[in-house]
C-alpha positions in Angstrom: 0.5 -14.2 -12.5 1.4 -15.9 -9.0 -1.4 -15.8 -6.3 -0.8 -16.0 -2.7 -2.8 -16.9 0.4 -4.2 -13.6 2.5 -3.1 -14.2 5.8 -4.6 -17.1 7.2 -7.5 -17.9 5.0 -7.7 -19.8 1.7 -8.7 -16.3 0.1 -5.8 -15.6 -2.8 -4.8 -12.5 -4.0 -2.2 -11.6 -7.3 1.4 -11.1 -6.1 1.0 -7.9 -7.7 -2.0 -5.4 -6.6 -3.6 -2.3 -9.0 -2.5 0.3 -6.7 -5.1 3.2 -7.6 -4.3 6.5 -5.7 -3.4 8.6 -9.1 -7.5 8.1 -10.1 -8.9 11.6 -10.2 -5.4 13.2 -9.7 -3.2 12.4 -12.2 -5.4 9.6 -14.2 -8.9 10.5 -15.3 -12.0 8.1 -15.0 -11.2 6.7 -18.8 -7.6 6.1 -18.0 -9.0 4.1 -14.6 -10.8 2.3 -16.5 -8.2 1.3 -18.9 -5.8 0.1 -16.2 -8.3 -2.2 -14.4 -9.5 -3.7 -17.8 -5.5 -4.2 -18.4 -4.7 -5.3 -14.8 -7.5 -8.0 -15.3 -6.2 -9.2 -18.3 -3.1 -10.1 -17.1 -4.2 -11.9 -14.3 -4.8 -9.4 -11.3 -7.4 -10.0 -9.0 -6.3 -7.5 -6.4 -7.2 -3.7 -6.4 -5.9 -1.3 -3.4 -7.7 2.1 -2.6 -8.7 4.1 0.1 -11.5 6.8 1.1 -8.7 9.6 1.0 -7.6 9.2 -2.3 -6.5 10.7 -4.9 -2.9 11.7 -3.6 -2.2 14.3 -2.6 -5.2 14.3 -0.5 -7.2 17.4 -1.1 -10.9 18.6 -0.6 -11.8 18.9 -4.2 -10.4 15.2 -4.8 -11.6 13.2 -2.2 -13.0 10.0 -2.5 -12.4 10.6 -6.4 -10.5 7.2 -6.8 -12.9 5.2 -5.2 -15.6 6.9 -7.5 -13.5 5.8 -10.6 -13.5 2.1 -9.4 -17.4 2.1 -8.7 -18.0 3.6 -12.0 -15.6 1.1 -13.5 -17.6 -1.8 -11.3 -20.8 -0.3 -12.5 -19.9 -0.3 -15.9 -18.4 -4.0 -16.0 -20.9 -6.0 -13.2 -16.9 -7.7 -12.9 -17.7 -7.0 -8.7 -16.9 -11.0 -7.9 -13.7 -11.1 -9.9 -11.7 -8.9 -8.2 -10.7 -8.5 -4.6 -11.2 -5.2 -3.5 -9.3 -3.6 -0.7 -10.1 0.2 1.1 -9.1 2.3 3.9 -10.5 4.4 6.6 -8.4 7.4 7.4 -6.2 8.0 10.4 -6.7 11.0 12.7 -5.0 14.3 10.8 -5.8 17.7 10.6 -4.6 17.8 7.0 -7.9 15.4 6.6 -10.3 17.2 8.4 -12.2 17.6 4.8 -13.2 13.6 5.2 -14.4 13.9 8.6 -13.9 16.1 11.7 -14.1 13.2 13.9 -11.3 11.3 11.9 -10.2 8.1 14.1 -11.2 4.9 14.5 -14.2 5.0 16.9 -17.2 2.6 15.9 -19.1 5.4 14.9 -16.4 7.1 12.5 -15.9 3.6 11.1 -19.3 2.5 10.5 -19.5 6.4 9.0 -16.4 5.4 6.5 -17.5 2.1 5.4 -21.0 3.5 4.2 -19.3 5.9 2.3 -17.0 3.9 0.6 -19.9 1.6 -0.1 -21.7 4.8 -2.4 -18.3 5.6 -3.9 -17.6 2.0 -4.8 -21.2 0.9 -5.8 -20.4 -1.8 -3.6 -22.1 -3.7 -0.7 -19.2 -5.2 0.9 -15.8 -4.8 0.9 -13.3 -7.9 0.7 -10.3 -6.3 2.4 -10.8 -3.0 5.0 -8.0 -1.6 6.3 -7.1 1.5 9.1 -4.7 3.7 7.0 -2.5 4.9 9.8 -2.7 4.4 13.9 -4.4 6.5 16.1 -1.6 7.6 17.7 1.7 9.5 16.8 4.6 6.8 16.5 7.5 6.5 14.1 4.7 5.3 11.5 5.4 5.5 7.6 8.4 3.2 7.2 10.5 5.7 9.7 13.2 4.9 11.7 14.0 6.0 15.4 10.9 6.1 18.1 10.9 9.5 19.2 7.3 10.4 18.7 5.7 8.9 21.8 2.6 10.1 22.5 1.3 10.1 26.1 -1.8 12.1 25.1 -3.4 9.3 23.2 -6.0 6.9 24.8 -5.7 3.2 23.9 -8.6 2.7 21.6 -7.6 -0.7 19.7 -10.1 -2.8 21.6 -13.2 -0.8 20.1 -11.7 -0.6 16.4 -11.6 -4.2 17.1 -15.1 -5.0 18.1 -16.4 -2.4 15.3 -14.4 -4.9 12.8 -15.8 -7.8 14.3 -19.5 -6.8 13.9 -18.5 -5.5 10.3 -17.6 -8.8 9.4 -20.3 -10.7 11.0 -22.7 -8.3 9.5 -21.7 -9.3 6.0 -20.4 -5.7 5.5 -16.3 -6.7 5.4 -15.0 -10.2 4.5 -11.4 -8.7 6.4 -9.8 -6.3 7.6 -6.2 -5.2 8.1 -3.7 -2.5 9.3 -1.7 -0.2 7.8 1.6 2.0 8.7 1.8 0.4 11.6 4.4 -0.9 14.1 5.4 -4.0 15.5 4.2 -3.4 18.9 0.8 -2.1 17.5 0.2 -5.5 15.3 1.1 -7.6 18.6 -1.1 -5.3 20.7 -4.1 -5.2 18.0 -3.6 -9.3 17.9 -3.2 -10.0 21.9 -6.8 -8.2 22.1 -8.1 -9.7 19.4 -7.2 -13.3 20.6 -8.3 -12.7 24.1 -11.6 -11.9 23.1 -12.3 -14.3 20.7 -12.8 -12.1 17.8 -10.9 -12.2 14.1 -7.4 -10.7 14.0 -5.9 -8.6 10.9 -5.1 -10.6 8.0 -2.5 -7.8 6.5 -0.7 -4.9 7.3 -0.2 -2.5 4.2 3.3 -0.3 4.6 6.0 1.1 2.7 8.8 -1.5 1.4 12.0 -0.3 -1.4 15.1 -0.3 -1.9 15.5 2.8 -0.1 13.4 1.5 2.6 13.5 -2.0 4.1 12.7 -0.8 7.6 10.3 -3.6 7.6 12.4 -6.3 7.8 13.5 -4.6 12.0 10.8 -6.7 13.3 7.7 -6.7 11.6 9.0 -9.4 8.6 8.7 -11.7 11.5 6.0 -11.0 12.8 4.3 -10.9 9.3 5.7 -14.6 8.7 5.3 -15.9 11.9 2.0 -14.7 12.9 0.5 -14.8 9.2 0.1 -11.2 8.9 0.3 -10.9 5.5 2.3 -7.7 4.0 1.0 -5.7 1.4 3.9 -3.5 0.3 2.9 0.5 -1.1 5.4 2.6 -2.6 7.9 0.3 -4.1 8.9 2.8 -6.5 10.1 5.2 -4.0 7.9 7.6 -5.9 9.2 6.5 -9.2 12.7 7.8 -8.2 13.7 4.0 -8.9 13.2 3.9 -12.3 15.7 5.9 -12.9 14.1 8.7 -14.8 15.2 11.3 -12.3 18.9 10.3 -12.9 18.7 10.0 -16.3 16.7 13.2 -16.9 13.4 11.7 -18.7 11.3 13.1 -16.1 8.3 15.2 -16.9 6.6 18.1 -15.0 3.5 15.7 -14.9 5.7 12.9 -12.9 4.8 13.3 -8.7 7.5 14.4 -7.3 7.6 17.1 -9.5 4.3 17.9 -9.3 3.9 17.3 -5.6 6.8 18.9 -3.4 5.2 18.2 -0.4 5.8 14.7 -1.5 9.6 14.6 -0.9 10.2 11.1 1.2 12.4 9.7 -1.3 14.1 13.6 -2.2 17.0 13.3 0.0 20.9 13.0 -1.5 21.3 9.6 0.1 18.6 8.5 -1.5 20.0 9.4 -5.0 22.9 8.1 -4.2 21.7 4.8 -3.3 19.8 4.9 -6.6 22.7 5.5 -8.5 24.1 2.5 -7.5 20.8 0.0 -8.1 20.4 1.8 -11.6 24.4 0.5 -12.1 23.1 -3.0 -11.2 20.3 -3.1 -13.4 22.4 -1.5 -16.2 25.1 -4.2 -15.7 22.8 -7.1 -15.5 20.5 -5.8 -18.7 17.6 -5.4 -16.4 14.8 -2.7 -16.5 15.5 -0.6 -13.0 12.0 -0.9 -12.5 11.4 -4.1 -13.1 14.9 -5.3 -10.9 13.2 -2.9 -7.8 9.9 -4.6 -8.2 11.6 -7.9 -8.8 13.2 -7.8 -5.4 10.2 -7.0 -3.6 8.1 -9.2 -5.2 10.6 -11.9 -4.0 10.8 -11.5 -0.4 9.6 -14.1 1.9 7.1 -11.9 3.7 5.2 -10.2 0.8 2.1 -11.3 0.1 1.4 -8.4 -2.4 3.2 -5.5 -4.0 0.9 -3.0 -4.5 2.0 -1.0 -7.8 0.7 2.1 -9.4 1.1 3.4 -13.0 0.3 7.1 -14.6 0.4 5.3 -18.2 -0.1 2.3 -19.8 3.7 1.7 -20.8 4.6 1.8 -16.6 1.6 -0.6 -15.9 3.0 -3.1 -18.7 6.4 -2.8 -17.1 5.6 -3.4 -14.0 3.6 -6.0 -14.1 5.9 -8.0 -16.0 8.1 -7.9 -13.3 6.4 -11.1 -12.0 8.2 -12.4 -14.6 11.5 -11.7 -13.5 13.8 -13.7 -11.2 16.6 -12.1 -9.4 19.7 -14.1 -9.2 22.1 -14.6 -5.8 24.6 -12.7 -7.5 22.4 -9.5 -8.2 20.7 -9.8 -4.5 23.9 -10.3 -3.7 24.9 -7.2 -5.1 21.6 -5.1 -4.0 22.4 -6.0 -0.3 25.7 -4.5 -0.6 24.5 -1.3 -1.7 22.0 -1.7 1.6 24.5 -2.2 4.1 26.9 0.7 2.5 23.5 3.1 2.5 21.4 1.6 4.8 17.6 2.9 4.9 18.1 6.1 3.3 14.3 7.0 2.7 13.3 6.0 6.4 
């Protein structure tokens, strides 16, 4: 396993991260259990979750993946091996379940971490992280700023005092962003600078194959500023693996299962797939492995946050730390880029 520094600490986390939002949806507690105890063994030190998971985010499920970790920490008494990383949720109505007061305000925060704190049989949390920004921008990897939202009031300069006394409170050792912009990480660190207060370490948002809208601005900022990038959904919903082409899918697989989760659904997409799958083929590569292989690789990621229904995708994908891309096959990927550029923005 390679390690890598968190932002601009010493603190350093796996290049690959136990991405957990299938606990309590599509993995039960047993099968959480199994993948920690297997992620551990192979040298992770990094696990991902959030208060609204499992996905998709429903009443009956909330907070069920955190619950799976805390009995898993209970169980094991492993809490100072690992690095453990949650979420409060964004203002939606679809989330309304978690909190009718859903935002970042000090006391929705402070209400978030506590409860993270039950689920997780935790009193701290290494890594805590606002899911999605207040307001309604081109957030979620998408392209094209047509959402601008005059209604909402600037609130970063509270979520950023809230953080601060988190941390000095022994509560949070960090905290980060995540689906956010460029102009809302330079914003959140311009306040945070100006009043003397700790700035996000990470920002946690969608990086593929199908999606590199990361790299229009924010890759900069991430190396330039330290803001370290903790890439989600580098599967594209699995569509990279190439079971969807090649017909090995299963009704248990999410998009499937999930309609509403159709990012990575669109004909571009699947043709751009098509073509990575050819690259792998040619080069006797694993698709998955060459997509994770790729990210894993990139200048600005700090972790790649992966996620496994079984124990044969886990093994896979965490072996792609062991693969090296070569020019030619970047090469080759960037090609397919620039002829179907961003098709899953």
């Amino acid at each position: 396993m390679e390690y890598r520094k968190l932002g601009n600490t010493t603190l350093e986390v796996s290049a690959i991260c136990l991405g957990t939002m299938t606990f309590g949806q599509q993995n039960t507690e047993s099968e959480g259990h199994e993948q920690i105890d297997y992620a551990i063994s192979k040298g992770i030190n990094f696990i991902d979750t959030a208060e609204m998971y499992s996905v998709p985010g429903r009443p009956e499920t909330q907070g069920s993946t955190e619950r799976i970790i805390g009995s898993w920490l209970n169980k094991t008494g492993k809490r100072h091996e690992i690095i453990l990383a949650t979420k409060v949720t964004g203002p939606s109505a679809a989330f309304s379940h978690i909190s009718p007061n859903l935002g970042f305000s000090r006391t929705r925060i402070r209400e978030a971490v506590e409860g993270s704190f039950k689920r997780l049989n935790t009193d701290y949390i290494d890594l805590y992280q606002m899911h999605w920004p207040e307001r309604k921008t081109n957030y979620f990897g998408q392209l094209g700023y047509v959402r601008h939202d005059d209604q909402w009031n600037d609130n970063f300069e509270e979520a950023i005092d809230t953080m601060y006394d988190l941390v000095q409170e022994g509560k949070i050792r960090y905290w980060g962003l995540s689906n956010e912009t460029a102009w809302g990480v330079m914003r959140t660190c311009s306040i945070a600078d100006q009043k003397g207060m700790p700035r996000p370490l990470s920002i946690q948002n969608p990086y593929n194959l199908l999606n590199r809208s990361f790299e229009v601005g924010l890759a900069e900022i991430s190396i330039r500023e330290k803001i370290s990038l903790l890439v989600y959904s580098p599967m594209a919903f699995g569509l990279l693996s190439g079971k969807f082409h090649k017909k090995t899918d299963t009704p248990n697989d999410r998009i499937n299962q999930f309609k509403n989760l159709a990012r990575y659904n669109g004909k571009e997409s699947y043709l751009a797939t098509e073509k990575y799958l050819k690259i792998a083929d040619d080069a006797g590569l694993s698709p998955a492995q060459m997509a994770l292989a790729y990210v894993n690789g990139r200048p600005f990621v700090t972790s790649n946050i992966i996620g496994a229904t079984n124990m044969s995708q886990l093994t896979e994908n965490i072996e792609s730390i062991n693969v090296k891309l070569t020019s030619e096959i970047i090469d080759q990927i960037d090609t397919v880029h620039r002829e179907i550029s961003n098709p899953a923005p």
